[in-house]
py3Dmol code that shows the C-alpha trace and the ligand (Angstrom):
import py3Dmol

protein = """\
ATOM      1  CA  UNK A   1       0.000   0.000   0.000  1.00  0.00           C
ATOM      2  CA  UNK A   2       1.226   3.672  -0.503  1.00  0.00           C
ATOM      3  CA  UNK A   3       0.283   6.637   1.653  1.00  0.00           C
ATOM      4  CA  UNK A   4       1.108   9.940   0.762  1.00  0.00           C
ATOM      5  CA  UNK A   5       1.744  12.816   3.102  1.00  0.00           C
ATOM      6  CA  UNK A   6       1.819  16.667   2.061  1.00  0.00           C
ATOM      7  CA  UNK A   7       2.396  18.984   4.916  1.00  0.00           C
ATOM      8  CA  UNK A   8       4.262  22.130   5.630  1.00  0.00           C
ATOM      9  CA  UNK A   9       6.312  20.572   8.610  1.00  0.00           C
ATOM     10  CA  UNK A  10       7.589  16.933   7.153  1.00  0.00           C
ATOM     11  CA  UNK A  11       9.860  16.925  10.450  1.00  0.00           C
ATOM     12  CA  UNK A  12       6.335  15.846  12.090  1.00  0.00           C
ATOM     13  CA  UNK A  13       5.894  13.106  10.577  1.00  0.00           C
ATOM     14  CA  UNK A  14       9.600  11.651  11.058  1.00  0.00           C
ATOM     15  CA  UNK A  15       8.377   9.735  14.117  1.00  0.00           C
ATOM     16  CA  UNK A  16       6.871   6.877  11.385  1.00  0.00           C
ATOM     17  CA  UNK A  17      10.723   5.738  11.005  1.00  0.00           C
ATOM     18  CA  UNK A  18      10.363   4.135  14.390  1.00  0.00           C
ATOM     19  CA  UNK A  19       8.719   0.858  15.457  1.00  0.00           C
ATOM     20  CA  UNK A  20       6.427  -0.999  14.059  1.00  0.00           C
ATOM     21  CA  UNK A  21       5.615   1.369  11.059  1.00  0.00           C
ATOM     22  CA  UNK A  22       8.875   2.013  10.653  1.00  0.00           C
ATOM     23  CA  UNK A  23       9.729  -1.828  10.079  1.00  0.00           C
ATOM     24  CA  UNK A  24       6.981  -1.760   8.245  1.00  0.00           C
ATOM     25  CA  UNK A  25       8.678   0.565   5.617  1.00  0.00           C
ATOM     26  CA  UNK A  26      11.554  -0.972   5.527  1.00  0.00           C
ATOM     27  CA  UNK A  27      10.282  -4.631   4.952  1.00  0.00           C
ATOM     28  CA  UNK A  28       8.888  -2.867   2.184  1.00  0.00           C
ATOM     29  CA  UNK A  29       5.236  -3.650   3.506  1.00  0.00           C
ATOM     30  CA  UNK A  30       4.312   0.348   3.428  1.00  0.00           C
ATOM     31  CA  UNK A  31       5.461   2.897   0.616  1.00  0.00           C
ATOM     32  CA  UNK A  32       4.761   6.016   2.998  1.00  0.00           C
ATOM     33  CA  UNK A  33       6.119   8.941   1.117  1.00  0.00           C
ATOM     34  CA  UNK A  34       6.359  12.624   3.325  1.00  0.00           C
ATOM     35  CA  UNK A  35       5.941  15.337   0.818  1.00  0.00           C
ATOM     36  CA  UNK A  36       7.024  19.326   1.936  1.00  0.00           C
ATOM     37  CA  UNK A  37       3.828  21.198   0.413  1.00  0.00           C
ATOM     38  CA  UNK A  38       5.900  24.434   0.226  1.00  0.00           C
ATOM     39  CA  UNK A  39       8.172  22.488  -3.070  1.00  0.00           C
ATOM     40  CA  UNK A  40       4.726  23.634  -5.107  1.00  0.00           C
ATOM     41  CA  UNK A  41       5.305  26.809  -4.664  1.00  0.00           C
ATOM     42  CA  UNK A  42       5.915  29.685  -7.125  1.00  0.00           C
ATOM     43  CA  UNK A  43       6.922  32.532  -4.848  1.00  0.00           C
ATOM     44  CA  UNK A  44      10.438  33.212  -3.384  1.00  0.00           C
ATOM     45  CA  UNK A  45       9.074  33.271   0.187  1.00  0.00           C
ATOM     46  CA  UNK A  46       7.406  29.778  -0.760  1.00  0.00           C
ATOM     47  CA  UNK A  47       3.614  31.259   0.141  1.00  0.00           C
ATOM     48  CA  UNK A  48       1.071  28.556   1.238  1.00  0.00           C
ATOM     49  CA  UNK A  49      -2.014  31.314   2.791  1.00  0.00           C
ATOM     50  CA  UNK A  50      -3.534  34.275   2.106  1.00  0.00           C
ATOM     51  CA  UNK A  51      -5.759  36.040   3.779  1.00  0.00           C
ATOM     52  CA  UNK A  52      -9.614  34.838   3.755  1.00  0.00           C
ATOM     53  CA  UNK A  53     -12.519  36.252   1.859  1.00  0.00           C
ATOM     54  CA  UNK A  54     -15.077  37.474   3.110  1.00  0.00           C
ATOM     55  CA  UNK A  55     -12.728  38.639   6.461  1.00  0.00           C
ATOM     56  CA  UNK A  56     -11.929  36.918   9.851  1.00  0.00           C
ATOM     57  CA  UNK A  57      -9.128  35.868  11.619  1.00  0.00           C
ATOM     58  CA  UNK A  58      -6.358  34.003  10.731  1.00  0.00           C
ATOM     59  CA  UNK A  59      -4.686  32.635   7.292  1.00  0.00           C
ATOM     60  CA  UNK A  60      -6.400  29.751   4.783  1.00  0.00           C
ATOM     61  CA  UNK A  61      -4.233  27.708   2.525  1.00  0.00           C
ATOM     62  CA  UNK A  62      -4.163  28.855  -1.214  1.00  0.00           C
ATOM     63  CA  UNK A  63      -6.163  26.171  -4.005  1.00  0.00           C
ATOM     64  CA  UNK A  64      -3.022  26.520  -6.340  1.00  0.00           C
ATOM     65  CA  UNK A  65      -0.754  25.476  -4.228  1.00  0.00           C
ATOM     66  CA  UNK A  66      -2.426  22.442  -2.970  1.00  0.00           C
ATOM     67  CA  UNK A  67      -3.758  21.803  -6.404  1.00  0.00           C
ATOM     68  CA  UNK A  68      -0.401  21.666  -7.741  1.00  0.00           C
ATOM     69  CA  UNK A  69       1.036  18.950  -4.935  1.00  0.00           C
ATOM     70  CA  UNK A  70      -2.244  16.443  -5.045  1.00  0.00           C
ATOM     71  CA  UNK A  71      -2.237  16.624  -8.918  1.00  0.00           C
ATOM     72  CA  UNK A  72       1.271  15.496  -8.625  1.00  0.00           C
ATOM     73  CA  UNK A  73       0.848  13.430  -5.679  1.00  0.00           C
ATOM     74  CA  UNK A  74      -1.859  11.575  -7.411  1.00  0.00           C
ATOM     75  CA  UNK A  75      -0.423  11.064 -10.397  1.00  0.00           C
ATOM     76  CA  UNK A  76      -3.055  13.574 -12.226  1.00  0.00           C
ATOM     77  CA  UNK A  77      -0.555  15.503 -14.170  1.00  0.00           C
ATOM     78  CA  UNK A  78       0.729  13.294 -17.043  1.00  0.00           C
ATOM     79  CA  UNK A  79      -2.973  12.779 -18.236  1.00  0.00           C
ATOM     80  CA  UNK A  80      -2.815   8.650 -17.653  1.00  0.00           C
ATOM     81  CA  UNK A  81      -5.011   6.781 -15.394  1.00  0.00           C
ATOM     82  CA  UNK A  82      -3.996   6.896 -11.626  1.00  0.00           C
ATOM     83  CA  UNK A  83      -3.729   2.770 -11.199  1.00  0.00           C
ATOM     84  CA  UNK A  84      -6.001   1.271  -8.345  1.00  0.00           C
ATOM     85  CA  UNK A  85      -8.446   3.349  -5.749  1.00  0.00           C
ATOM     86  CA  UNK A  86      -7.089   6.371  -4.294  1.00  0.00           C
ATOM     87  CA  UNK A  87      -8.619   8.216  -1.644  1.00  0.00           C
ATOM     88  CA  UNK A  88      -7.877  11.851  -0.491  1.00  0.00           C
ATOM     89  CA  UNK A  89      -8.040  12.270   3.451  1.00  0.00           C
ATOM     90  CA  UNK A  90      -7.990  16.376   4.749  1.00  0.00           C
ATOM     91  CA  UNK A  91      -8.321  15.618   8.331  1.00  0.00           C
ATOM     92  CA  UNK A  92     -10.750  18.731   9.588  1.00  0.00           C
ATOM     93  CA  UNK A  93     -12.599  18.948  12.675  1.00  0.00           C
ATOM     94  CA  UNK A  94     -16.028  19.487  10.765  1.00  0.00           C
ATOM     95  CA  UNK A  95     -15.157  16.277   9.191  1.00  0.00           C
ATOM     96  CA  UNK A  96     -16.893  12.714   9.846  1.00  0.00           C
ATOM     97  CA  UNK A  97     -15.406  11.467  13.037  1.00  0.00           C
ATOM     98  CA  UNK A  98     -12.678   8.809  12.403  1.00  0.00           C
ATOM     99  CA  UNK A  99     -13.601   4.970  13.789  1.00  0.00           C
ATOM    100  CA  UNK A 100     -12.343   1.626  13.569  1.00  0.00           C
ATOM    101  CA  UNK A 101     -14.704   0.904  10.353  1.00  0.00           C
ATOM    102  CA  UNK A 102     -13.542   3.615   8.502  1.00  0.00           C
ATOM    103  CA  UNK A 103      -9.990   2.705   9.050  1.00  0.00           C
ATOM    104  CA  UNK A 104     -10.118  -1.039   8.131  1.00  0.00           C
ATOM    105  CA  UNK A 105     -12.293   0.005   4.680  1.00  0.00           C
ATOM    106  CA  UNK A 106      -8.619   2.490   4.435  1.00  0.00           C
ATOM    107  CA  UNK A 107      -6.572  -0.254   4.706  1.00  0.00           C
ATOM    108  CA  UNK A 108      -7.700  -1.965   1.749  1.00  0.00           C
ATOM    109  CA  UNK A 109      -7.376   1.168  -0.726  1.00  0.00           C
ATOM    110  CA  UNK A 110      -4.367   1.387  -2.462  1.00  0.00           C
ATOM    111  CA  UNK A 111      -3.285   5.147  -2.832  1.00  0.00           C
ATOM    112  CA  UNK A 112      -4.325   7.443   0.589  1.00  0.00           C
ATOM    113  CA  UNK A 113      -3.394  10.860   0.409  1.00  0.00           C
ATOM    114  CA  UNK A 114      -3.385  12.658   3.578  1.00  0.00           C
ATOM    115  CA  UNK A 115      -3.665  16.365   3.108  1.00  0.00           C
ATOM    116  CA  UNK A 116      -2.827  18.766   6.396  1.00  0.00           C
ATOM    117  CA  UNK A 117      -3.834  21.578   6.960  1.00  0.00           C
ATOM    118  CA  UNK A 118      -2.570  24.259   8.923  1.00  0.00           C
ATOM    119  CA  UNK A 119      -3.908  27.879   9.961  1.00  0.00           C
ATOM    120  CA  UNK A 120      -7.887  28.488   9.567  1.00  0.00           C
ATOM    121  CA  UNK A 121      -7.614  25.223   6.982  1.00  0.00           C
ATOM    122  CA  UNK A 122      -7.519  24.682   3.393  1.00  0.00           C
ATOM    123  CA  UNK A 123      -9.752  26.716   0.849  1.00  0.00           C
ATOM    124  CA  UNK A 124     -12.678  24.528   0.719  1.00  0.00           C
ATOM    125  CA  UNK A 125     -12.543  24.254  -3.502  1.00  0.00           C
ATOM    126  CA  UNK A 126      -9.600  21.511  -3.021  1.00  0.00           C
ATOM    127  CA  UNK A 127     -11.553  19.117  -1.446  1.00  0.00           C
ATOM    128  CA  UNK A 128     -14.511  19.621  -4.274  1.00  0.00           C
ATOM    129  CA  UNK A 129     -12.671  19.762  -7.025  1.00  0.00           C
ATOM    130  CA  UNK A 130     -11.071  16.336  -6.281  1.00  0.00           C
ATOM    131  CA  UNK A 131     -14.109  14.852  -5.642  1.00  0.00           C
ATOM    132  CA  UNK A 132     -15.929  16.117  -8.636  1.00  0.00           C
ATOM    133  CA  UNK A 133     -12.712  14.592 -10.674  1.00  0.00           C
ATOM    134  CA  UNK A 134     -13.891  11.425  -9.401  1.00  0.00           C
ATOM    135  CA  UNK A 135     -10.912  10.838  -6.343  1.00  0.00           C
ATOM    136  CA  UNK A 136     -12.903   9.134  -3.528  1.00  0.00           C
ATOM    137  CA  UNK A 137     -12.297  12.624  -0.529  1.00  0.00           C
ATOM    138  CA  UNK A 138     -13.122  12.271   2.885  1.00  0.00           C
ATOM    139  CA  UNK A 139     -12.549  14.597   5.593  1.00  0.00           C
ATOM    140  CA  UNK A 140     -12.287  13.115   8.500  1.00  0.00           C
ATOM    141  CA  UNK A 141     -12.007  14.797  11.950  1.00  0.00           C
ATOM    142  CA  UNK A 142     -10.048  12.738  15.178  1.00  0.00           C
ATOM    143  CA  UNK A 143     -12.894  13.942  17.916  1.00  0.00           C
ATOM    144  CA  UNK A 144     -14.664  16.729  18.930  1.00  0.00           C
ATOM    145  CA  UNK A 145     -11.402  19.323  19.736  1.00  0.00           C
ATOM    146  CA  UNK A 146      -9.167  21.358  18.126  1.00  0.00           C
ATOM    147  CA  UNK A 147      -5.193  20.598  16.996  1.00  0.00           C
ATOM    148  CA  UNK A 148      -3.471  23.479  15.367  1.00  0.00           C
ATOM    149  CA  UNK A 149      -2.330  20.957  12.232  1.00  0.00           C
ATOM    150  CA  UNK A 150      -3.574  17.878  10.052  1.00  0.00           C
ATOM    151  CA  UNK A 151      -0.451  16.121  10.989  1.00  0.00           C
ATOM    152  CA  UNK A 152      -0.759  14.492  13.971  1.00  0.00           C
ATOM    153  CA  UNK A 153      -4.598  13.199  12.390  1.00  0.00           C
ATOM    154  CA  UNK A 154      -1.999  11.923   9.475  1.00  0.00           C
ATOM    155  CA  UNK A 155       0.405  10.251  12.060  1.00  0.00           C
ATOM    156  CA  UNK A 156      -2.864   8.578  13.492  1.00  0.00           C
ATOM    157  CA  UNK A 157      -4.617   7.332  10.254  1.00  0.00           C
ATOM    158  CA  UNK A 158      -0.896   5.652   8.832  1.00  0.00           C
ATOM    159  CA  UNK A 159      -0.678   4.276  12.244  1.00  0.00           C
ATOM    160  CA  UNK A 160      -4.046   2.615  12.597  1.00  0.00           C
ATOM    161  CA  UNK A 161      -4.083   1.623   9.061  1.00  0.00           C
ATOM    162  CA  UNK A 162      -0.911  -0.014   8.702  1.00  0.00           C
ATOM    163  CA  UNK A 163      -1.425  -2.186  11.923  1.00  0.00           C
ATOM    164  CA  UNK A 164      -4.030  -3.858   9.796  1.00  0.00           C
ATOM    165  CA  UNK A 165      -1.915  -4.494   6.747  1.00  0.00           C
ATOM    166  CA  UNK A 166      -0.875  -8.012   6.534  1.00  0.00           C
ATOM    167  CA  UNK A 167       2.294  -8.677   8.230  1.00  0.00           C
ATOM    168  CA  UNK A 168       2.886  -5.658  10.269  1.00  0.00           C
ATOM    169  CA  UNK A 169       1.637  -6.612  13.288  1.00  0.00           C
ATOM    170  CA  UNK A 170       3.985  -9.856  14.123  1.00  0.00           C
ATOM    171  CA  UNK A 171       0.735 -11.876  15.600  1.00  0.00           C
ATOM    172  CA  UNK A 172      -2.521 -11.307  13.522  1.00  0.00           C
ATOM    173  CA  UNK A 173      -4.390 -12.780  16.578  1.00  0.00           C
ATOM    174  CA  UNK A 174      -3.852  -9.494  18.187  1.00  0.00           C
ATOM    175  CA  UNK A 175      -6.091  -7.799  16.169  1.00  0.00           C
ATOM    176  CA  UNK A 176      -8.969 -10.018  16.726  1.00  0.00           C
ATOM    177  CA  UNK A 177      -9.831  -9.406  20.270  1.00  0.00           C
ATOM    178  CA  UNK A 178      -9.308  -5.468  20.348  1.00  0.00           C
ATOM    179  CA  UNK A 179     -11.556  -3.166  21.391  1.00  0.00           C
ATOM    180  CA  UNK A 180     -13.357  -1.759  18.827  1.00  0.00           C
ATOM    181  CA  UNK A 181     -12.959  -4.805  16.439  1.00  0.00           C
ATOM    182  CA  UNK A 182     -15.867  -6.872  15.686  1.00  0.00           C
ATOM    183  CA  UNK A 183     -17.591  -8.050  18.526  1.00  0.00           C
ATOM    184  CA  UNK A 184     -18.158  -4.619  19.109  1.00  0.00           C
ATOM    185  CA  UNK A 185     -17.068  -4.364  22.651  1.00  0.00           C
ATOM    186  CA  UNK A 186     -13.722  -2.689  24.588  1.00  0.00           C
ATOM    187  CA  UNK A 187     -11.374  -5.363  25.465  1.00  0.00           C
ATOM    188  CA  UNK A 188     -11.133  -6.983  28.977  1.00  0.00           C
ATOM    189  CA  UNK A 189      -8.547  -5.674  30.944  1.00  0.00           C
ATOM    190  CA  UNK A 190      -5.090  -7.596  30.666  1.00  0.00           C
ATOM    191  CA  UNK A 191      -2.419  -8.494  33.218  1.00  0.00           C
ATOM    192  CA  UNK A 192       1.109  -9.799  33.209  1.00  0.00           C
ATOM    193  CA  UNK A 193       4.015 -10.730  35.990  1.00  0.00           C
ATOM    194  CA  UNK A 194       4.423 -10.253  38.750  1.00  0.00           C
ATOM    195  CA  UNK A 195       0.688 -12.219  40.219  1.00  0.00           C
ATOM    196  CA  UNK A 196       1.058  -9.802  43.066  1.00  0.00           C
ATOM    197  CA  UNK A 197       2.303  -5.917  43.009  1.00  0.00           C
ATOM    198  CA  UNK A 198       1.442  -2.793  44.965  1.00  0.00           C
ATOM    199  CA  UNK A 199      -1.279  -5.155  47.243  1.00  0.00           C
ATOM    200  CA  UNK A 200      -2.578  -6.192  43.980  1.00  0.00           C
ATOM    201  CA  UNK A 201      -3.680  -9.711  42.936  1.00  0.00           C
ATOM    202  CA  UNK A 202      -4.095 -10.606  39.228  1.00  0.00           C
ATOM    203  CA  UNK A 203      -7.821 -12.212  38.995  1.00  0.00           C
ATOM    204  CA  UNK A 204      -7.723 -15.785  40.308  1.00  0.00           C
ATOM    205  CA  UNK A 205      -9.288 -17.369  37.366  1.00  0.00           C
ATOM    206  CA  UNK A 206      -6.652 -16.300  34.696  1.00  0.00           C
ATOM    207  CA  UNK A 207      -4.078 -18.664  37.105  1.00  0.00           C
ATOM    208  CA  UNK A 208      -6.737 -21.198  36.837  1.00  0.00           C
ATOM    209  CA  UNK A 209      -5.327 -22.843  33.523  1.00  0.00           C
ATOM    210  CA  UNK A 210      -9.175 -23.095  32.285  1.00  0.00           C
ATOM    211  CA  UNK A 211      -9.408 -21.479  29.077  1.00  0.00           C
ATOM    212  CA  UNK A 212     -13.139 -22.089  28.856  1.00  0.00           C
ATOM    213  CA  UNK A 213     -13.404 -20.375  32.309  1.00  0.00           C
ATOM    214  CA  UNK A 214     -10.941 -17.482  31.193  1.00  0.00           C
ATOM    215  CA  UNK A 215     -12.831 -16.814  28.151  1.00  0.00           C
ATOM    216  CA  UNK A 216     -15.973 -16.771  29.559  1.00  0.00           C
ATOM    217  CA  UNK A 217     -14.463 -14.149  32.240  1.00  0.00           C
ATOM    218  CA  UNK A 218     -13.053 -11.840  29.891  1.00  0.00           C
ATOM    219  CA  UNK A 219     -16.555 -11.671  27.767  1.00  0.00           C
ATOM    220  CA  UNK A 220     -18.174 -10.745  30.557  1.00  0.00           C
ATOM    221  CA  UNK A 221     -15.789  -7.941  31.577  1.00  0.00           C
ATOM    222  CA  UNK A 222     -15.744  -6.858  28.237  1.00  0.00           C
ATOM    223  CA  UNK A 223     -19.396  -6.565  28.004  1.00  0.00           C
ATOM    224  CA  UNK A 224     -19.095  -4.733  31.752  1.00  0.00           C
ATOM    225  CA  UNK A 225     -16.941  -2.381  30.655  1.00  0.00           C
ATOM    226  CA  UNK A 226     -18.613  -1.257  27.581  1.00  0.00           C
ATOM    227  CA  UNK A 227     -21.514  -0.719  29.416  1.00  0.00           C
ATOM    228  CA  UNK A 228     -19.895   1.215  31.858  1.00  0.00           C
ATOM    229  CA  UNK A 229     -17.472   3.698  29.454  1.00  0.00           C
ATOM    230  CA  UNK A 230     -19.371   3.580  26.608  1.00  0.00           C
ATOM    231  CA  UNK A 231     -23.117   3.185  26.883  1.00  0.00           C
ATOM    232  CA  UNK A 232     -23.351   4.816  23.625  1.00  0.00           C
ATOM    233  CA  UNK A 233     -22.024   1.319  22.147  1.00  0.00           C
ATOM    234  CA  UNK A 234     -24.122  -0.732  23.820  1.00  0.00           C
ATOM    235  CA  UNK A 235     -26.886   0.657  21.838  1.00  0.00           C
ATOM    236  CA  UNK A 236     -25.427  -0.598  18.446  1.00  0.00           C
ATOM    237  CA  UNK A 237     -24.682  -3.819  19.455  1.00  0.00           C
ATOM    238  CA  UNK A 238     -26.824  -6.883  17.485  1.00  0.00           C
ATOM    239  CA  UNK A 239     -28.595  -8.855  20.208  1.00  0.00           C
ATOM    240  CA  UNK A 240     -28.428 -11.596  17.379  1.00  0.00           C
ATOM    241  CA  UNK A 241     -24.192 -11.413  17.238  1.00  0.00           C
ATOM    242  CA  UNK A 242     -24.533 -10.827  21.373  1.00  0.00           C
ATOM    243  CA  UNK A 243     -26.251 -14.153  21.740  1.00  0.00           C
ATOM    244  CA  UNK A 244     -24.351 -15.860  18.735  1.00  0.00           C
ATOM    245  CA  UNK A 245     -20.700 -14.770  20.616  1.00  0.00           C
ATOM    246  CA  UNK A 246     -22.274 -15.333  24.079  1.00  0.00           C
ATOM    247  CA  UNK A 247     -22.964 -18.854  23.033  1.00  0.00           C
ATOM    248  CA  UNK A 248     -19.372 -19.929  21.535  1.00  0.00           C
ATOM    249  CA  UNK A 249     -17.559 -18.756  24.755  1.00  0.00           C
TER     250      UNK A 249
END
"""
ligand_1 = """\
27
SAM
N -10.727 26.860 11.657
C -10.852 25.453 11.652
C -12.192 25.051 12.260
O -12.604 25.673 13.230
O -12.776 24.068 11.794
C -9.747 24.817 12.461
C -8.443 24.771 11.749
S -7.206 23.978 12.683
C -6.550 25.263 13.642
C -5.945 23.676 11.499
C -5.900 22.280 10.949
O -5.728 21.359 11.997
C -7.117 21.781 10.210
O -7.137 22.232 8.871
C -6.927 20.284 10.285
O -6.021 19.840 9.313
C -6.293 20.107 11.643
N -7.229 19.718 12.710
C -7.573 20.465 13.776
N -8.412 19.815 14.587
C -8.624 18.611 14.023
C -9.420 17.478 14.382
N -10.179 17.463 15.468
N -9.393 16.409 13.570
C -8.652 16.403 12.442
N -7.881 17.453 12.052
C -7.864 18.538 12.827
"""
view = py3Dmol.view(width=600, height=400)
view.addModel(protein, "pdb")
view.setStyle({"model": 0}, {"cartoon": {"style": "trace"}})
view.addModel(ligand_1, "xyz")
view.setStyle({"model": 1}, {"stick": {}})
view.zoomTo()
view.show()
C-alpha cells in the first residue's frame, strides 16, 4: 500500500521511522512517502495562505498550491489513469469522526493521500474539485477538539491503518480481540508478571489454567466495561451477534 503525506512541517511526521511502522517501511510492507507542500510553490518566500474572503481571523491555505502537490501526488498531471483506488483524506474537525470501520475500509485502498492543513484550513474548492474529478475525498475529523495541524490526524490514520496491513503486526491474533474490532465491545482488561504488586492480585481465574473459564471471564468484563465507558455502544450492538458470541464462549 502507498500513503502519501503533504504537509508544511515533514519533520512531524519523522516519528513513522520508528517501530512498528517504521519496520513496516523498511520490509517494504508500506510505501509512505512525506511530501514538503511548500516544493509547489511559485513565490520566493514559498507562500502557502492568504488572507480569507469574506474577512476573519487568521490565514487559509491557497487552491493553487495544494492543487499543484495532489495533482502530482496523485499522479493527475501526465494525463494517464492513476492505477487502483485512491482516496484523499484532509483531516478537519467538521469532518466525519474517524472509527475503527472507517480505518479497516482504508486499509484496503491502495493510494491514501493525507492532506494537512494548517492555519484556519484549506480553501474549501480543493476538497470539491477532487471529488468532482472522481478521487474518492473524505474529511475526516479525530474527535470533537481542536489541533493546530492535520499532521498528527496523518500520524494517526498511517498508524491505525498499517497495523491492519498483513504482516505488520507480528501476531494477527492481536487484532482479533481489540476493542473496537468486531464483537463490538472494549477489550477486557489484561495483566502480566508479577501475580502480586502494589497489594494487587491478578484475577484468580486467569491462574486457573481453564481457558473455557478465562474466556468466559473476559466476555463478561468486556461486556461490563462497555456498558460502563461507553453506553453509547451498547446501543449498536446486534442482540443476534450478542447471543451468537455469548454462546461460543
Ligand atoms: N478553523 C478550523 C475550524 O474551526 O474548523 C480549524 C483549523 S485547525 C486550527 C488547522 C488544521 O488542523 C485543520 O485544517 C486540520 O487539518 C487540523 N485539525 C484540527 N483539529 C482537528 C481534528 N479534530 N481532527 C482532524 N484534524 C484537525
Amino acid at each position: 500500500m502507498r500513503i502519501d503525506v503533504v504537509t508544511i512541517f515533514p519533520g512531524y511526521l519523522d516519528a513513522l521511522d520508528l517501530s512498528l511502522v517504521g519496520k513496516a517501511r523498511r520490509d517494504g510492507l508500506l510505501d509512505l512517502r512525506v511530501h514538503d507542500l511548500r516544493d509547489w510553490t511559485t513565490d520566493r518566500h514559498r507562500t502557502v495562505d492568504d488572507t480569507p474572503f469574506g474577512g476573519g481571523a487568521g490565514m487559509v491555505m491557497r487552491p493553487d498550491v495544494w492543487g499543484r502537490a495532489l495533482d502530482d501526488v496523485l499522479g493527475r498531471t501526465g494525463g494517464g489513469d492513476p492505477a487502483g483506488r485512491q482516496v484523499l483524506l484532509v483531516p478537519t474537525p467538521s469532518g466525519e469522526r474517524l472509527t475503527q470501520r472507517t480505518v479497516e475500509d482504508l486499509a484496503t485502498v491502495d493510494q491514501l493521500v493525507l492532506a494537512c492543513g494548517r492555519y484556519e484550513g484549506i480553501d474549501a474548492r480543493v476538497a470539491e474539485h477532487y471529488a468532482d474529478a472522481g478521487v474518492e475525498v473524505r474529511e475526516f475529523s479525530l474527535g470533537d477538539y481542536v489541533l493546530n495541524g492535520g499532521e498528527v490526524a496523518a500520524l494517526v490514520v498511517v498508524e491505525a491503518v498499517a497495523r491492519l496491513l498483513p504482516g505488520v503486526v507480528g501476531n494477527p491474533q492481536s487484532l482479533v480481540e481489540e476493542s473496537h474490532g468486531a464483537a463490538g465491545l472494549l477489550e477486557y482488561p489484561v495483566y502480566t508478571k508479577p501475580p502480586a504488586w502494589a497489594g494487587r492480585e491478578v484475577p484468580e481465574i486467569l491462574l486457573s489454567g481453564h481457558h473455557g473459564n478465562i474466556a468466559r471471564w473476559r466476555r463478561d468484563l468486556a461486556l461490563e466495561r462497555t456498558a460502563e465507558r461507553r453506553p453509547d455502544m451498547v446501543g449498536t450492538l446486534d442482540p443476534a451477534d450478542l447471543d451468537r458470541r455469548d454462546r461460543a464462549v
